[in-house]
KEKOL-823384 format. One line per 5 residues: their letters; for each residue x, y, z of N, C-alpha, C, O. Coordinates in Angstrom, 1 decimal. Layout:
residues N
a	X Y Z X Y Z X Y Z X Y Z; ...
***
This chain:
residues 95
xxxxx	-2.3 -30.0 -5.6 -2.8 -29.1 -6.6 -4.0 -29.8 -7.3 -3.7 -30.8 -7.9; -5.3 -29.2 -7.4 -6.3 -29.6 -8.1 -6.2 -29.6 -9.9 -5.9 -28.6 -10.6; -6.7 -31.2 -10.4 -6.7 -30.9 -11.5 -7.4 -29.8 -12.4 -8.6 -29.5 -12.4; -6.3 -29.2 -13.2 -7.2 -28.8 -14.6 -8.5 -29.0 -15.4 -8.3 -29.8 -16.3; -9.7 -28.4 -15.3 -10.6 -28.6 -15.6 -11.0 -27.4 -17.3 -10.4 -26.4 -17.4
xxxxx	-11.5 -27.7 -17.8 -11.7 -26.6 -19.1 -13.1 -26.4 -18.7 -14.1 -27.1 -18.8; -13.0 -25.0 -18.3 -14.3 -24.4 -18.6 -15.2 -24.9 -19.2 -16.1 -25.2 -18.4; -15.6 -25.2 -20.3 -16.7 -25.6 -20.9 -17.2 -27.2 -20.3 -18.2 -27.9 -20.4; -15.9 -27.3 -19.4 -16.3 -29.5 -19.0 -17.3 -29.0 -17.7 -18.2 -29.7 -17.4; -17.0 -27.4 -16.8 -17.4 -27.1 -15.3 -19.3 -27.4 -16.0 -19.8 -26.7 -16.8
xxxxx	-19.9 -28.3 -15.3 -21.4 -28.6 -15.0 -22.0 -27.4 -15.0 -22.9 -27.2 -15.8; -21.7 -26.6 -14.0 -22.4 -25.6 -14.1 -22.5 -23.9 -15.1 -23.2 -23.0 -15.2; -21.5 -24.4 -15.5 -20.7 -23.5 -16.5 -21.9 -23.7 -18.1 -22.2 -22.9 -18.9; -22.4 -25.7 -18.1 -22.9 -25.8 -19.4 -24.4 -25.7 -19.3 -25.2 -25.7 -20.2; -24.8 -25.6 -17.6 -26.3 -25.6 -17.2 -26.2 -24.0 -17.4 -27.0 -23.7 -18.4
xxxxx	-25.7 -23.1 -17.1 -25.7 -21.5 -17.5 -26.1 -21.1 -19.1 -26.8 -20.1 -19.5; -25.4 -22.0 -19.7 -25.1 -21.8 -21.0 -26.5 -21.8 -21.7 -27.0 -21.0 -22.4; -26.9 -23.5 -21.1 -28.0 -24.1 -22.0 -28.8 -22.6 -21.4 -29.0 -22.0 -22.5; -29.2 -21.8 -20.3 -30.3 -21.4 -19.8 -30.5 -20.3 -20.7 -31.6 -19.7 -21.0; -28.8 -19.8 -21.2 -28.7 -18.5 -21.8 -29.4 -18.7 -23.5 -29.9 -17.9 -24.2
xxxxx	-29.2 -19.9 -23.5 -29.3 -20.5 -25.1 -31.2 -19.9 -25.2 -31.8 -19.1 -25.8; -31.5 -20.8 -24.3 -33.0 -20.7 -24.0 -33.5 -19.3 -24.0 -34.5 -19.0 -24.6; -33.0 -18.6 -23.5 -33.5 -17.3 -23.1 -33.4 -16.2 -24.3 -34.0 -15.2 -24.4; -32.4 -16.7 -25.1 -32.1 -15.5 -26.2 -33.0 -16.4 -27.3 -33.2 -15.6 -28.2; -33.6 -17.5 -27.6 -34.2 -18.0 -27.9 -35.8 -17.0 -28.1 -36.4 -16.5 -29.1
xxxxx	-36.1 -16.9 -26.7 -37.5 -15.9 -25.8 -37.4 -14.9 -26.8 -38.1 -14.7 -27.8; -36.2 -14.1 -26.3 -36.1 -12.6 -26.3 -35.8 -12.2 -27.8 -35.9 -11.1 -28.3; -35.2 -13.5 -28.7 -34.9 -12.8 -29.8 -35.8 -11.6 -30.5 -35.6 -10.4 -30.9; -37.0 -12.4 -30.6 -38.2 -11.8 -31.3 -38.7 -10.3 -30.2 -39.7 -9.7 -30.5; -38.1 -9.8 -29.0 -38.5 -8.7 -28.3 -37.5 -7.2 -29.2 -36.6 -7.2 -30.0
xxxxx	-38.2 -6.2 -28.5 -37.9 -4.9 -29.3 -36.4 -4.7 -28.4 -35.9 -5.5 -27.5; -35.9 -3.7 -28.8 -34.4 -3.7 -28.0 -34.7 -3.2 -26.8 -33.6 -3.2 -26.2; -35.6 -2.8 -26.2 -35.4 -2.2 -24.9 -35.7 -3.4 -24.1 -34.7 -3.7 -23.4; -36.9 -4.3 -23.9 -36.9 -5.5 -23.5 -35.2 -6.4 -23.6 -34.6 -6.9 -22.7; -35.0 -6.5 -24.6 -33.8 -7.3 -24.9 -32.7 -6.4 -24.0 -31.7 -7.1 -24.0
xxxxx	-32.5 -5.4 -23.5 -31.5 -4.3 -22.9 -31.6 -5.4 -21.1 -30.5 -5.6 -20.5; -32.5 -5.7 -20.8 -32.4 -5.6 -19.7 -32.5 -7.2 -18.9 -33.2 -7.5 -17.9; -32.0 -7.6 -19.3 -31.4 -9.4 -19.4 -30.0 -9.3 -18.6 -29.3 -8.4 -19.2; -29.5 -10.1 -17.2 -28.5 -10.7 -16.8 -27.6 -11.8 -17.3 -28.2 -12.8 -17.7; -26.8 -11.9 -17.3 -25.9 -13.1 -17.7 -24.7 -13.5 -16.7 -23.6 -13.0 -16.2
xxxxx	-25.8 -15.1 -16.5 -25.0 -15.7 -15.5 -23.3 -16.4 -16.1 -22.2 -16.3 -15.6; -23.7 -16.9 -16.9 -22.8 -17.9 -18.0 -21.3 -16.8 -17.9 -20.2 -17.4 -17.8; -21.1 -15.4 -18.0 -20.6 -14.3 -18.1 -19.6 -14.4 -17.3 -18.4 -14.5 -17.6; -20.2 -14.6 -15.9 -19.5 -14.5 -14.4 -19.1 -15.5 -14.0 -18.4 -15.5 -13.0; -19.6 -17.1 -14.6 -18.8 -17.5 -14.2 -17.4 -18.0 -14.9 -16.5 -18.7 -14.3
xxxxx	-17.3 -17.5 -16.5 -16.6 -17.5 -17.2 -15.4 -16.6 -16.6 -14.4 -17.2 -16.2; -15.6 -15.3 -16.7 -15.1 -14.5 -15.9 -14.0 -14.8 -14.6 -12.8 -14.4 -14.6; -14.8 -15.6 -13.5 -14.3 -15.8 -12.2 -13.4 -17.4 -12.5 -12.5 -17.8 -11.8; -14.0 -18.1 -13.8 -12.9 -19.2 -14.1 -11.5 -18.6 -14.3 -10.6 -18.9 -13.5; -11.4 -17.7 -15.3 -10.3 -17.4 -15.9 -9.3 -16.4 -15.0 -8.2 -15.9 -15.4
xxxxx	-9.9 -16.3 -13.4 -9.0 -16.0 -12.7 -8.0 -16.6 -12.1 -8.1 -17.8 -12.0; -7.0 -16.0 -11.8 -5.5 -16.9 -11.3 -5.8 -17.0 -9.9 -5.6 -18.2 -9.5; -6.1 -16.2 -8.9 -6.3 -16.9 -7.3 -7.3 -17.1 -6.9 -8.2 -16.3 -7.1; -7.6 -18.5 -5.9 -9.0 -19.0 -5.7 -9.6 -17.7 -4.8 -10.7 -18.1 -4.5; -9.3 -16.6 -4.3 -10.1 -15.7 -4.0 -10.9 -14.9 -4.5 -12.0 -14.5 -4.1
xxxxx	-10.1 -14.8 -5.9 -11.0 -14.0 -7.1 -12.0 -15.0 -7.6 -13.2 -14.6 -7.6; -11.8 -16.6 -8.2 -12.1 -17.0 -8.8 -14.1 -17.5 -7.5 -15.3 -17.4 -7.9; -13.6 -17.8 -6.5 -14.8 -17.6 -5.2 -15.3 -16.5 -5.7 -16.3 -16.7 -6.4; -15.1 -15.1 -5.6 -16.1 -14.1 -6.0 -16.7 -14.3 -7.2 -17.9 -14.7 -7.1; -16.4 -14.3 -8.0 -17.0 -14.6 -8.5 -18.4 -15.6 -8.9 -19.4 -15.3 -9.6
xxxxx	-17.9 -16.8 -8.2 -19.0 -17.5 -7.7 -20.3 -17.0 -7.2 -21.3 -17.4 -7.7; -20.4 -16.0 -5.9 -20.5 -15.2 -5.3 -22.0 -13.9 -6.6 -23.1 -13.5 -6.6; -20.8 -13.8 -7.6 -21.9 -12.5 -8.0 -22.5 -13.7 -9.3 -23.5 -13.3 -10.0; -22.0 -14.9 -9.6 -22.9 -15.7 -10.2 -24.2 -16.3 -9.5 -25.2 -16.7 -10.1; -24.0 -16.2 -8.5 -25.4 -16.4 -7.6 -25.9 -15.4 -7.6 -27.1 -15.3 -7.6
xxxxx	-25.1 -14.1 -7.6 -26.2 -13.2 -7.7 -27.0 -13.0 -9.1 -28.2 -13.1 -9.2; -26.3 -12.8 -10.1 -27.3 -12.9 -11.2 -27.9 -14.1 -11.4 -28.7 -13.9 -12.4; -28.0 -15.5 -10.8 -29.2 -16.4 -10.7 -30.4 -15.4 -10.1 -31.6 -15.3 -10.4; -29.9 -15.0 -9.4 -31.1 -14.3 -8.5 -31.9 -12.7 -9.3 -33.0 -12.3 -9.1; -30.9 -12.2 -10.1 -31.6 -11.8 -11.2 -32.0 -11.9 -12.2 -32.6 -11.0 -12.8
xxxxx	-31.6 -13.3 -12.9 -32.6 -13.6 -13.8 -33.5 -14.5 -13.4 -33.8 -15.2 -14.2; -33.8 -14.6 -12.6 -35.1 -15.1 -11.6 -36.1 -13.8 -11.7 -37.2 -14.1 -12.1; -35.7 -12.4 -11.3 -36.5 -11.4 -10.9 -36.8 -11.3 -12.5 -37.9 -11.3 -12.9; -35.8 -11.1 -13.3 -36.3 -10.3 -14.9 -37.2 -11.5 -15.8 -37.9 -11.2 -16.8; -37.1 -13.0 -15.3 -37.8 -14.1 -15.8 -39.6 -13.5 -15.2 -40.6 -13.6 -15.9
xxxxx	-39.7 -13.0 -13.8 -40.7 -12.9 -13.4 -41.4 -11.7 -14.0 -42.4 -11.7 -14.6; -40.7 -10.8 -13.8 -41.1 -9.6 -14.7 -41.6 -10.0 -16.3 -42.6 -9.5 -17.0; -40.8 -10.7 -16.6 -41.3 -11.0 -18.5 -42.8 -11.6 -18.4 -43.7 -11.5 -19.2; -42.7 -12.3 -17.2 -43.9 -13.0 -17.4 -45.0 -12.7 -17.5 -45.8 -13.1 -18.3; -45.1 -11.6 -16.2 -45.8 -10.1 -15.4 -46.1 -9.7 -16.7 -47.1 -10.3 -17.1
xxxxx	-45.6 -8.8 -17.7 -45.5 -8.5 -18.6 -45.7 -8.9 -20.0 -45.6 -8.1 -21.0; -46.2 -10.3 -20.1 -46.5 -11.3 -21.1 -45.0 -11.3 -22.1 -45.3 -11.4 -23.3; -44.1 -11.3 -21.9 -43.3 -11.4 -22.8 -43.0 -12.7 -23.2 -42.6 -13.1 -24.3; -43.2 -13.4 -22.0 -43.0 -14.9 -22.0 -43.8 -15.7 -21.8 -44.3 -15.2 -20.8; -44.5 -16.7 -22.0 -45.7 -17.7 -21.9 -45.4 -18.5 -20.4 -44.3 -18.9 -19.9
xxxxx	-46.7 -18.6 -20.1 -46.5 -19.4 -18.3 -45.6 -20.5 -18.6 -44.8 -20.8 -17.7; -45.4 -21.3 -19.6 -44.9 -22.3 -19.6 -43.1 -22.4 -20.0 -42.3 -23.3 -19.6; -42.8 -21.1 -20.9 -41.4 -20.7 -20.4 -41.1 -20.1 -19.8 -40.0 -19.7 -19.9; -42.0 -19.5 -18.9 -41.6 -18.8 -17.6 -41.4 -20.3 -16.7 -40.7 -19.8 -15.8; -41.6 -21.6 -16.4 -42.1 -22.7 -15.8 -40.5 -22.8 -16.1 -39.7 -22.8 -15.1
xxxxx	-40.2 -22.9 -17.2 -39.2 -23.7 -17.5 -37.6 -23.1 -17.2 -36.5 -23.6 -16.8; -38.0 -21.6 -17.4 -36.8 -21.0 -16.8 -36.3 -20.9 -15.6 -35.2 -20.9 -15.2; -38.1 -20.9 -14.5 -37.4 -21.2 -13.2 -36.9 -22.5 -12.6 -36.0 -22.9 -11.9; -37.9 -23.0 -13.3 -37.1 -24.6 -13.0 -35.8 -25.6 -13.1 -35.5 -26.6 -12.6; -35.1 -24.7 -14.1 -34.2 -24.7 -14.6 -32.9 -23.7 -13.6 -31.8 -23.6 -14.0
***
């Protein structure tokens, strides 16, 4: 049986986090409809932690890659858009 890990220790759990931190950072100052349409990765994989069999807890995984992959698209879009400066658009995908 694999050790016990606490969510907040999973690496990738605290790189989600910091990205979310950053991003609401962005969007604070946007009107609510801008601010409406933001993904959250940090969500899913909290979510798929707190499941009891590693089948559920894999999907999960699964649709947290997918929303990497949409906030990739809505990071580009903001940018498109000037919501966000080239340089935290830089930082978000790089991240």
């Amino acid at each position: 049986m694999a050790a016990s890990i606490a969510l907040e220790d999973l690496e990738i759990y605290q790189l989600a986090f910091e990205i979310g931190e950053f991003v609401w950072k962005l969007v604070d100052k946007w009107q609510f409809f801008e601010k409406k349409s933001l993904g959250v990765i940090t969500a899913n994989i909290a979510e798929g932690y707190g499941r009891f069999f590693y089948k559920d807890r894999k999907q999960f995984c699964y649709y947290s890659r997918e929303s990497l992959l949409e906030t990739k698209t809505w990071a580009t879009k903001a940018h498109e858009r000037k919501l966000i400066s080239p340089e935290e658009f830089t930082t978000l995908i790089e991240n």
